[in-house]
C-alpha positions as CSV (number, residue, x, y, z in Angstrom):
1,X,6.7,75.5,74.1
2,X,5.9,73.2,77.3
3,X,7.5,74.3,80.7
4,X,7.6,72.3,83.3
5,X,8.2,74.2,87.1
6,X,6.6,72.3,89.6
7,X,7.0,68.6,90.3
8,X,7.3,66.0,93.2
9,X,11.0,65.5,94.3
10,X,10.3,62.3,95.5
11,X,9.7,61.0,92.4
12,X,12.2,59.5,89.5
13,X,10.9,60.6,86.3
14,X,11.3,59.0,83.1
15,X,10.1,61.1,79.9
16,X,8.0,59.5,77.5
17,X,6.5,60.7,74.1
18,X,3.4,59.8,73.0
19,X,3.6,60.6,69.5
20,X,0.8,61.3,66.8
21,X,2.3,64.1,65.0
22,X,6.1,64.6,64.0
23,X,7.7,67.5,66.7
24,X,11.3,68.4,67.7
25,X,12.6,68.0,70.9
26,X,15.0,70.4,73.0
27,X,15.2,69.7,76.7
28,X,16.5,72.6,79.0
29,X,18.1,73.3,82.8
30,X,16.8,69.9,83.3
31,X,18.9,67.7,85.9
32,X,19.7,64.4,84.2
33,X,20.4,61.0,85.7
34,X,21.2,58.2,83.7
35,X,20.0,54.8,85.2
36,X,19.1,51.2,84.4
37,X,16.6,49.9,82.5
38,X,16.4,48.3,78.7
39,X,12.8,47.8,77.6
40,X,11.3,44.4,78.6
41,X,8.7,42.8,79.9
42,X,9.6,39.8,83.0
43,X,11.2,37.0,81.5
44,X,10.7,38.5,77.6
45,X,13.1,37.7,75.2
46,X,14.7,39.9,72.8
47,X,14.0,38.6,68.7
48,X,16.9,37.9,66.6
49,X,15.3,38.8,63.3
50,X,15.1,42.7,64.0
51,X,18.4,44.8,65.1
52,X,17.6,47.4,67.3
53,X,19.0,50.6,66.9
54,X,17.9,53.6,68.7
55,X,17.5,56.9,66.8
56,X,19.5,60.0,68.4
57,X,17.8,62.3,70.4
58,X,19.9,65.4,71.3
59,X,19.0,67.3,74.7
60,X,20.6,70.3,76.1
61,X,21.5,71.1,80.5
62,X,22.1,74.4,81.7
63,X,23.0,76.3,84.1
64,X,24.5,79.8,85.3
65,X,27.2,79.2,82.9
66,X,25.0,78.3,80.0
67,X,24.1,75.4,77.8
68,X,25.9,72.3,77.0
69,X,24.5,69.4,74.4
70,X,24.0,65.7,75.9
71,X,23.2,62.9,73.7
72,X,20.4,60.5,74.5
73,X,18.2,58.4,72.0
74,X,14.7,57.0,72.0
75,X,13.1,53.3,72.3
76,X,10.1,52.4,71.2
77,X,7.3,50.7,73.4
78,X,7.0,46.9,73.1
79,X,3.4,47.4,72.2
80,X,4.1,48.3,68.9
81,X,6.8,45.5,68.2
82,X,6.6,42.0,66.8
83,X,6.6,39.2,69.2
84,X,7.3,36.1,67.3
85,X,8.8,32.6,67.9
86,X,10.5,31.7,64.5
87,X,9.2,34.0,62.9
88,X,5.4,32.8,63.7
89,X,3.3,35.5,65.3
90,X,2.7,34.8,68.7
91,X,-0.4,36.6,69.1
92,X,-3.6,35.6,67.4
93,X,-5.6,38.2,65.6
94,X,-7.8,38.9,68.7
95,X,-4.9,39.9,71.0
96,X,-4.5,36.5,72.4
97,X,-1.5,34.1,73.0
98,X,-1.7,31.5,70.2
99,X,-1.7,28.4,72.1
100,X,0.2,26.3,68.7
101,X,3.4,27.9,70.0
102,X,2.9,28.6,74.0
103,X,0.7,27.0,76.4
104,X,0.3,30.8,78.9
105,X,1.6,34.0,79.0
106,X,5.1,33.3,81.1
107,X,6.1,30.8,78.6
108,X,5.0,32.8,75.7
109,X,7.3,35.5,76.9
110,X,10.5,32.6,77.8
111,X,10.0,31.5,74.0
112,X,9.1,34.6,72.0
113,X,11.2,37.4,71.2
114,X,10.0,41.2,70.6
115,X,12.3,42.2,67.6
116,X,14.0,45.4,67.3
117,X,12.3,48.2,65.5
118,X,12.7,49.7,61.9
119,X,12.1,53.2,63.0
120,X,11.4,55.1,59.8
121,X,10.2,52.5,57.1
122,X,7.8,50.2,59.9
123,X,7.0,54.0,62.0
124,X,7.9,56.7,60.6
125,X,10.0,57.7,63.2
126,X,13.3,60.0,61.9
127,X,16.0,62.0,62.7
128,X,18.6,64.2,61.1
129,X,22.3,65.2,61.7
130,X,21.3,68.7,62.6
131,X,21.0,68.5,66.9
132,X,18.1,71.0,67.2
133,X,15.8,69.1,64.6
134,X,14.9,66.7,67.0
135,X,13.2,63.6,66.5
136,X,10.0,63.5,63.9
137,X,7.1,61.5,64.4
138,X,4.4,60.6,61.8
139,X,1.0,59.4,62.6
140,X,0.4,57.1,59.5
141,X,3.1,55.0,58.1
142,X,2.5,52.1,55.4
143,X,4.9,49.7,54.6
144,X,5.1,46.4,52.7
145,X,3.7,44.1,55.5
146,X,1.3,47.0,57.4
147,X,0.0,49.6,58.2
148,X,1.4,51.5,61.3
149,X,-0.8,54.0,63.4
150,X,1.0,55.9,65.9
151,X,3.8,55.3,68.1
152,X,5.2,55.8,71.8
153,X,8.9,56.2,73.2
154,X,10.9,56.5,75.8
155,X,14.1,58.7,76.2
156,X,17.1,57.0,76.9
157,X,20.6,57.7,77.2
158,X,22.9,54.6,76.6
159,X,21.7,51.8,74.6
160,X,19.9,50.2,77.8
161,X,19.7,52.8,80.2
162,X,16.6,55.2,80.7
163,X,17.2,58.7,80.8
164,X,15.7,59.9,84.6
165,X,14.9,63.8,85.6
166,X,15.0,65.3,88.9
167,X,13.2,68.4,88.0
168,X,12.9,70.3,91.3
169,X,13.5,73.5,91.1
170,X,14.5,73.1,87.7
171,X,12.4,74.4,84.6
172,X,11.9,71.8,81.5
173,X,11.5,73.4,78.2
174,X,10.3,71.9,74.7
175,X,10.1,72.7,71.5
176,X,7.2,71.1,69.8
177,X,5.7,71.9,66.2
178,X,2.9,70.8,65.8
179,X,1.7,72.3,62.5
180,X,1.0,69.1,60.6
181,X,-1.3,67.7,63.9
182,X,-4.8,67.3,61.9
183,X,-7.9,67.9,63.5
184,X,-9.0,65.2,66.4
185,X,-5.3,63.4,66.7
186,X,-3.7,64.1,70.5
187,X,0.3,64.8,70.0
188,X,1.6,64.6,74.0
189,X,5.0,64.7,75.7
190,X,4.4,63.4,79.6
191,X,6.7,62.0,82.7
192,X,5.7,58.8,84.1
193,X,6.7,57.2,87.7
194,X,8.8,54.1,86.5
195,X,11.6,51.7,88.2
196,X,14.9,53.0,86.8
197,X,15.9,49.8,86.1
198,X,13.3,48.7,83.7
199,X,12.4,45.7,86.2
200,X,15.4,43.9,84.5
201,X,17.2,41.7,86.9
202,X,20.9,41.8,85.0
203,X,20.5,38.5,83.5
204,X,17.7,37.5,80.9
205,X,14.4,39.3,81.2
C-alpha cells in the first residue's frame, strides 16, 4: 500500500509511474480533474507508422457514500518512443540529432514524428478485462528489433487529456505488488508539478 495524506493545495498534480516491476493500480477518495494535455514536446510531430492506443487503467473515487469506478488509461513517455522521419532514425547512436535528416533540434522535432507505442510486444506493458488487476509492468522485454529496459507513464483520462489530483485533505491509496521486483531494480509511483495542458497550444505541437 502507498497513502498519500499531506500535500500542497497549490499545486496541480499529475501521477506518473515509473515502472521497473509489473504492479496493479487502485486509486482511492482521490479528487480527480481531467485537463489538457497529449504528450509532446514544442513543435514535435506525431509518427504515422505507430497507432497509439492507450492501455486502460481503471481508478476508483470515494466518498461518504462509497466507491464508484472511473476509467482513465496510461501514455508512455516520449523517451522511450521512436522518433523517425520516414522511417530513418533521427537520432544517431550517441543520442544526437543526425544531421543527414535535420540541420538542429527545432527542425528535427517539425520533421520527425514520435510513433505511437506497442505497449505489450515493444514494453511489456499489459492489462486485463478484470478492473482491479490494474496495469502490469515488466522490466525486461525483447522483441524482434530490441531490447526494451524499463518504462515510464503518465495517467490519463481521455485519449489526450492528463488525469490531475487535488489531494488536499484527501487520502490516495495504491495497491502495488511487487513480488517479482529482483534485488537492486527501483519500482516507484510519484506526482510531479506539470502544466495541465501538456504545453500544447491546440494546433500542431
Amino acid at each position: 500500500w502507498l497513502r498519500l495524506t499531506t500535500l500542497p493545495s497549490c499545486y496541480m498534480l499529475a501521477m506518473i509511474i515509473a515502472l521497473m516491476t509489473s504492479f496493479s493500480t487502485v486509486a482511492q477518495s482521490v479528487s480527480l480533474l481531467g485537463l489538457l494535455g497529449p504528450l509532446t514536446v514544442v513543435a514535435q510531430q506525431p509518427g504515422k507508422l505507430q497507432p497509439e492506443v492507450h492501455p486502460d487503467l481503471w481508478m476508483q473515487e470515494c466518498n461518504s457514500s462509497g466507491c464508484s469506478w472511473e476509467r482513465g488509461s496510461v501514455v508512455l513517455d516520449a523517451n522511450w518512443r521512436w522518433i523517425n522521419k520516414d522511417g530513418q532514425h533521427c537520432y544517431t547512436n550517441d543520442n544526437t540529432w543526425d544531421p543527414a535528416l535535420c540541420s538542429d533540434p527545432a527542425s528535427c522535432a517539425e520533421s520527425c514524428g514520435i510513433e505511437g507505442a506497442d505497449y505489450a510486444g515493444s514494453f511489456g506493458i499489459t492489462t486485463n478485462s478484470d478492473k482491479a488487476d490494474g496495469v502490469n509492468l515488466t522490466f525486461v522485454t525483447e522483441n524482434k528489433y530490441s531490447t526494451n529496459y524499463g518504462s515510464r507513464l503518465f495517467v490519463m483520462d481521455s485519449e489526450d487529456t492528463y488525469k490531475m489530483f487535488r489531494l488536499k485533505n484527501r487520502e490516495f491509496t495504491v495497491d502495488v505488488d511487487s513480488g517479482s521486483l529482483i534485488c537492486g531494480l527501483n519500482g516507484a509511483l510519484y506526482f510531479v508539478e506539470m502544466d495541465h495542458r501538456g504545453d500544447w497550444d491546440g494546433r500542431a505541437n
